[in-house]
N, C-alpha and C positions, 0 to 999 in steps of 0.2 A: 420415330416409327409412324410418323402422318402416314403411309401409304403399306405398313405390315412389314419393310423392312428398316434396320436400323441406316435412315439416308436423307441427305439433305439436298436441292434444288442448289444449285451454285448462283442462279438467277436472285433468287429467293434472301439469300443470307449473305452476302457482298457485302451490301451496303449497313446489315447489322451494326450498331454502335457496341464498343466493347471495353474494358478498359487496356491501353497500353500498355506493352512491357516497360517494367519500372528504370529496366537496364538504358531505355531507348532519351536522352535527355532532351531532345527535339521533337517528341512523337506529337502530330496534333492534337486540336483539343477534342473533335468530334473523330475518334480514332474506329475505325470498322476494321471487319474481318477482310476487306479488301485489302488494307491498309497491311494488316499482319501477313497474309500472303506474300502478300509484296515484302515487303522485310525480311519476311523467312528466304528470299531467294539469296541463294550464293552469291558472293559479290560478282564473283567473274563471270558467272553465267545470266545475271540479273538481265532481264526484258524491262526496261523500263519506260517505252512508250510507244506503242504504234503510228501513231500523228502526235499532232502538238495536243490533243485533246485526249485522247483513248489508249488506254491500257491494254495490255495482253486478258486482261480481267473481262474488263468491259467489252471488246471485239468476243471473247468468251460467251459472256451473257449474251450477246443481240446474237449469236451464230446461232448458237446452241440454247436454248433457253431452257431444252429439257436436260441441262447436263448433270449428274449428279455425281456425288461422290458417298459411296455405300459402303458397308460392313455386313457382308450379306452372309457370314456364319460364325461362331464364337461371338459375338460381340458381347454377349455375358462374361464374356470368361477372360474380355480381354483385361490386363495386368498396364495399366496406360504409363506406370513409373521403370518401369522395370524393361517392357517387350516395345518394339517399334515394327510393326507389321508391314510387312510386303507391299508396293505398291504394284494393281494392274490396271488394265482397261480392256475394252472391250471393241477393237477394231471394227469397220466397216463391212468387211466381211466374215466376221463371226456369225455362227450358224448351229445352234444348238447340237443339229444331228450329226454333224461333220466335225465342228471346230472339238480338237483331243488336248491342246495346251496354248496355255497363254504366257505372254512372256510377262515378267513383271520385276521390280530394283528395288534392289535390297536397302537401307539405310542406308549403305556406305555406296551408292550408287550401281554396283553392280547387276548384273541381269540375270534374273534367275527363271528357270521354265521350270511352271507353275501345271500338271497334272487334271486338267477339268475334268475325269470322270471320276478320280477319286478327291473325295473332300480332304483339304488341307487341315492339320489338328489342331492350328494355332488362327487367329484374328487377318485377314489380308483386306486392303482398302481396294476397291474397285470406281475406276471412271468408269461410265457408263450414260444413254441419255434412258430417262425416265421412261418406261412404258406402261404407266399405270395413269398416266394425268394428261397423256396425248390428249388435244383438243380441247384443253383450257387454254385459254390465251394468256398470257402474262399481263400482268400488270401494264400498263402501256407508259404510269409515270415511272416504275422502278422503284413505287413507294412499298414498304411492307404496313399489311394491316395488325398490329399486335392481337393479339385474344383477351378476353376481358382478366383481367387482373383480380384471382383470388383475396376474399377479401376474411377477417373474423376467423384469422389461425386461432385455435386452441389446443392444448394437451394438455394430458389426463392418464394419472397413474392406472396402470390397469396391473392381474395380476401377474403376468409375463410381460410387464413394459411400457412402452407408452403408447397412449393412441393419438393419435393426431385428427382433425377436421377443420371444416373448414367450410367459404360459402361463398356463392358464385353469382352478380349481375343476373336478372331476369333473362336476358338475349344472350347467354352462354346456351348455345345449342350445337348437337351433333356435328353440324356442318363447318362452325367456325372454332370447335374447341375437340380437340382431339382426346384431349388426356391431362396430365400433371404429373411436374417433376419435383422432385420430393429432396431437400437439399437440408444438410445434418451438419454440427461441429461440437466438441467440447468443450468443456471448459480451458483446455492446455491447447485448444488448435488457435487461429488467426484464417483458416481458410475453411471456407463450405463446402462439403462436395457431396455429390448426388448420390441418393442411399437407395433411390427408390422411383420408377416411373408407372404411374397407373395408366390404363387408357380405359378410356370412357369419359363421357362429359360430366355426369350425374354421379360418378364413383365416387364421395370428396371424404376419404376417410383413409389412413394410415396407419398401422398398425407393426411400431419398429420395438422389435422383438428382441437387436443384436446389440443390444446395452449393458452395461454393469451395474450393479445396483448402487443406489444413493447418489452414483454422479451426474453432474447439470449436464444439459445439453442443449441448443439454440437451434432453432428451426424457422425453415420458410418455403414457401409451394409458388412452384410457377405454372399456370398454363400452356401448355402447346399443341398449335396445329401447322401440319404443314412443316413442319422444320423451324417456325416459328414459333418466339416464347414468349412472354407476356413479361410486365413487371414483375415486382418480385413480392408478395403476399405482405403482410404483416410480420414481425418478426416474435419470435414466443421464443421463452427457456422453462424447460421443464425437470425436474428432479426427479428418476427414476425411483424405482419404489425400493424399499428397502430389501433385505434378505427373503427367499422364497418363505411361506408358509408352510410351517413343519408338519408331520403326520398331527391325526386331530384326536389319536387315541394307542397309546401302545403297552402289549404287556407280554410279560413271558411268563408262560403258565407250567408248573410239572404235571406232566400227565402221568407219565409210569416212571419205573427207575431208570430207563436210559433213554428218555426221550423230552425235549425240551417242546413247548410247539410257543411259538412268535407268530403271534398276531398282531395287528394295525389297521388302524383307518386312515385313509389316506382323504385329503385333501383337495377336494376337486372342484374348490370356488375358483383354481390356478389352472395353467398346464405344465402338468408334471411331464418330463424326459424319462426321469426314471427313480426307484427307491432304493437308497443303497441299506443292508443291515451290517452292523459290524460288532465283531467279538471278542472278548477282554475276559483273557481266562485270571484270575488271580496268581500271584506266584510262578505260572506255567510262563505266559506271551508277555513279552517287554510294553505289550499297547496294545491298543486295536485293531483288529486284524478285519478286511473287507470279509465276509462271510458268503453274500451273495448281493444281486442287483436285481430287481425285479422292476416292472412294467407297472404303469401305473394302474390295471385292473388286478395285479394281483394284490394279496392284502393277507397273506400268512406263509410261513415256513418251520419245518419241524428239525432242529436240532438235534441227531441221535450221538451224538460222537460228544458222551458226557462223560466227567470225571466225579463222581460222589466226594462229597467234602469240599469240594472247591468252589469258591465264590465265584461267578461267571457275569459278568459285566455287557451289555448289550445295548447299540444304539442306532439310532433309524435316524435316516436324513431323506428328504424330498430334495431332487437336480431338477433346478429348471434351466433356462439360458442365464437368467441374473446368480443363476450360481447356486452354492449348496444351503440348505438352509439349517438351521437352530437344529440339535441335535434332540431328541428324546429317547430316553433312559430306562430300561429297567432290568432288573437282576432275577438272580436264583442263586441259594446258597443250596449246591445241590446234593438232598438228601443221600443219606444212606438206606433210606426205607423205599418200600415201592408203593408209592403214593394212590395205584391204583388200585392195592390191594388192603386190608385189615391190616394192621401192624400190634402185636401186643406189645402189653408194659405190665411187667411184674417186678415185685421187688424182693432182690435176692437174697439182700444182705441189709446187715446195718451193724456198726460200731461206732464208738466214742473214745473218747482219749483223756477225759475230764471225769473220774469216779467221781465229782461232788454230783451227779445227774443222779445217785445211789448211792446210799453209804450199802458197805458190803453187809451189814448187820439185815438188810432190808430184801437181800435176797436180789436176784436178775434183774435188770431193770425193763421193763415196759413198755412199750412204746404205741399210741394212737398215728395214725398219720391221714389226713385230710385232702385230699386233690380237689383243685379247682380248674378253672379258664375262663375264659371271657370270650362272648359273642364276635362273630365276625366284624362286626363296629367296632369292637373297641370300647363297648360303653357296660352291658352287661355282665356282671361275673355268675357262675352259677355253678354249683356242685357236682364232679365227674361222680366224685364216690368219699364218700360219708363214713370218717374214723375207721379205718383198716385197721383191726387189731393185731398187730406184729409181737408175739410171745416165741418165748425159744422153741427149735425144733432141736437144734444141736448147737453146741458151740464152739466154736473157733478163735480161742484164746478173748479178745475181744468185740469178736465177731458175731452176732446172731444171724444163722444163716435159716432161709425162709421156702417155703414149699408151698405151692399154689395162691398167693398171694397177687392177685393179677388183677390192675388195675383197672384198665382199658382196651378194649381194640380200637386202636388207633389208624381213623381215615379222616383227616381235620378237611379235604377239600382244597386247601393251601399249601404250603410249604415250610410259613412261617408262626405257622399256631405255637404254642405253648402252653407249658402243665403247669402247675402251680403245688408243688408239695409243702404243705405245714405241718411239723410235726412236734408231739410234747412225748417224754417219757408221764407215763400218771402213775397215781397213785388213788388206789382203788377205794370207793364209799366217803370220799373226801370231798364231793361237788360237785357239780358244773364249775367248766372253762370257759370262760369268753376269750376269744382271741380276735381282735382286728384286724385283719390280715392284708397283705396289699396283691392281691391278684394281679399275677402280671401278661403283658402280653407285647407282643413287635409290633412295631409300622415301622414305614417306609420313611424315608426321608422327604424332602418336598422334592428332589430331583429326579428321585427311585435310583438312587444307586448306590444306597448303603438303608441301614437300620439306625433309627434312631436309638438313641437310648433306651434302656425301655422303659415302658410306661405302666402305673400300676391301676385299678381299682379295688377300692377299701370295701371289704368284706366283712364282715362276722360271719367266725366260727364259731361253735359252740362244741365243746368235749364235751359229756358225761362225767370225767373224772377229772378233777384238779393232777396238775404235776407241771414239772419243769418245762419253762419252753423252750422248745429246741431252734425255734423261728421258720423260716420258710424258704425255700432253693427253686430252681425253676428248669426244667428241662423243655430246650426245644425240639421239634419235630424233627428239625434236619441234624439235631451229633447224633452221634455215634451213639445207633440202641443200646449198648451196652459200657455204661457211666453211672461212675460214684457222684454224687450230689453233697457236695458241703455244705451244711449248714451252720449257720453265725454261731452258735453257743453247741458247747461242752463237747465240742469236736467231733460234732456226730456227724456220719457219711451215711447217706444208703444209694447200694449197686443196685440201679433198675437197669431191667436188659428186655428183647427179643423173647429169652427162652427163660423157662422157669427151670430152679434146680435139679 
């Protein structure tokens, strides 16, 4: 492109050195692009010398010095393994405003007319003589001047790829340095080929994008003006960078009961193409289902399309060109409460199954019951509500059923809060109870996409009355409001629900 289209001076690039086809066992040793022209002719149509001294080539060169051979539309687009483009020219009396079609031969020789006022869709080669360079004289020996030979190739992981630079002779200027060709291979290739042409003298930087992550690749930059190229750079290999970097923060939050909202931060030391989020209903979806794709300024979406009770599974990836990156994780075991609203907890009932809690001589048996939780850390425990006296109101075989007994209104903020009930049967004027109690509470996994075990901290409580310990049960936020709570000794349950009796 020395002159704005893609085309070369036939004067110019002749005597170009190149290497030979390997097919050819004779080919000389200083072998040019003359030399391949020549060879390329059909044997029975072959011109092989106009005098004992000059070629069909050379009478070429000294006639015509401006003769070129061009690519004057698609040449981006041309496919050079696959399409073999049309050859035309551009007769004597061609004439912009008059001339409607040119004739021009197909691969296989035939002559096909070629439509000049509408553009062809595919690559076509045109002869033609130069009209942008009229009035430079050619060379007079036929020698080509190279361009100065890039020198101090580098590459350099970036976050979309690798960048390439490079440095250029002090007398690399405008006039004898057109631009640079930018030539790539693999690790699995044996050939180089051109990925990339900048123009400009001072432009010396590249930036190739259409890579795979972690694999090598081997580079090197030529100069070109005029149709001429330069030696060939230094040669570098470079390691694409690894997998794109993942969102830098993500969570899924319950806002109400039928609304999830996903939030993200996204990543923008990279160039993101785009965010993908995806859905994994427990029990429901065999896997991860794509959810949505968003743009790399968006950074939230709200989930309404929930099922209560179901553990919902969700994950973010950044797409760049090196590909999808590292997934991040987080869930929601989705309430049956409406986390936007109070939720109460009372306790309905309680029975045992184990009369040593009471011999019957001693009359109903009694029950204290203590709630706790722990701070949003995780570190904290601290008192919801302080020994609930639960005495009979009626009874239900071995049921004590219970009327206004109400623990908490319950708005934890999370989803994965937790109660802590300790409970003793007592027996009244007989003490203080110490109880050490283990407060318990959820976290997340390190991957956020389960619950760990849970985890407790160690409390004292203290009763007013000595009696049996019944030990401690734990209700989360997200079952089901209305749940019997087993606890470890004498078979005691108590129904907390929603609604009081």
């Amino acid at each position: 492109m020395f002159d704005g289209d893609y085309d070369v001076i036939l004067a110019q690039v002749i005597d170009k050195k190149i290497s030979p086809n390997l097919s050819k066992k004779s080919a000389p040793i200083n072998y040019t692009i003359k030399n391949l022209l020549e060879d390329s002719y059909p044997s029975s149509k072959k011109q092989v010398k106009k005098s004992a001294s000059l070629s069909i080539l050379d009478v070429l060169k000294m006639k015509y010095p401006y003769l070129q051979i061009t690519i004057p539309i698609h040449a981006e687009e041309w496919d050079e393994k696959n399409y073999i483009p049309v050859v035309t020219f551009l007769p004597e009396e061609y004439n912009d405003a008059t001339t409607t079609v040119l004739s021009g031969y197909d691969s296989k020789g035939n002559i096909v007319e070629l439509d000049v006022l509408n553009e062809p869709d595919k690559p076509v080669i045109v002869i033609s003589q130069n009209e942008r360079i009229r009035g430079i004289d050619p060379d007079p020996t036929g020698d080509l001047v190279l361009p100065e030979t890039p020198t101090n190739l580098t590459g350099t992981q970036t976050e979309s790829g690798i960048r390439l630079s490079w440095e250029m002779p002090s007398n690399a200027m405008a006039f004898n340095t057109t631009g640079y060709y930018i030539y790539r291979k693999d690790a699995e290739s044996t050939v180089y080929s051109r990925i990339g042409v900048i123009t400009g003298v001072y432009n010396r930087s590249y930036d190739d994008n259409a890579i795979e992550a972690s694999r090598s690749y081997s580079y090197y930059v030529m100069a070109y003006n005029q149709g001429v190229s330069s030696h060939p750079s230094n040669y570098i290999t470079v390691i694409a960078p690894n997998l794109p970097k993942p969102v830098l923060a993500f969570d899924a939050i319950q806002n109400s009961k039928n609304e999830i909202e996903l939030r993200w931060q996204n990543n923008h030391d990279q160039y993101i193409m785009e965010t993908q989020l995806y859905k994994h209903v427990i029990g429901v979806t065999n896997n991860y289902n794509l959810l949505n794709s968003f743009s790399p300024n968006e950074h939230d979406f709200f989930d309404n399309n929930v099922i209560a009770g179901k553990k919902v599974v969700y994950k973010i990836n950044h797409i760049t060109n090196l590909g999808k990156s590292n997934a991040k994780y987080d869930f929601i075991q989705v309430p049956f409460r409406d986390i936007s609203e109070n939720s109460p907890v009372f306790i309905k009932k309680i029975k045992f199954s184990d009369w040593r809690i009471e011999r019957w001589a001693a009359g109903k048996p009694e029950f204290y019951v203590t709630v706790t939780n722990v701070d949003a850390g995780g570190k904290t425990p601290y008192t919801v509500q302080d020994q609930i006296v639960c005495n009979f109101s009626k009874r239900e075989k071995e049921s004590q059923v219970f009327t206004g007994k109400k623990v908490i209104e319950w708005k934890p903020g999370f989803w994965f809060d937790m109660l802590t009930f300790t409970a003793i049967e007592y027996d009244r004027t007989s003490g203080d109870l110490k109880i050490n109690a283990s407060v318990g509470y959820n976290k997340k996994n390190i991957d956020s996409t389960g619950l760990d075990a849970r985890a407790g901290v160690s409390y004292e409580i203290t009763f007013r009355d000595k009696g049996e310990k019944c030990g401690s049960e734990y209700l989360n936020y997200f079952d089901n409001p209305e749940k019997w709570l087993q606890f470890p000794n004498y078979g005691v349950e108590i129904l907390v629900s929603e609604s009081d009796n």
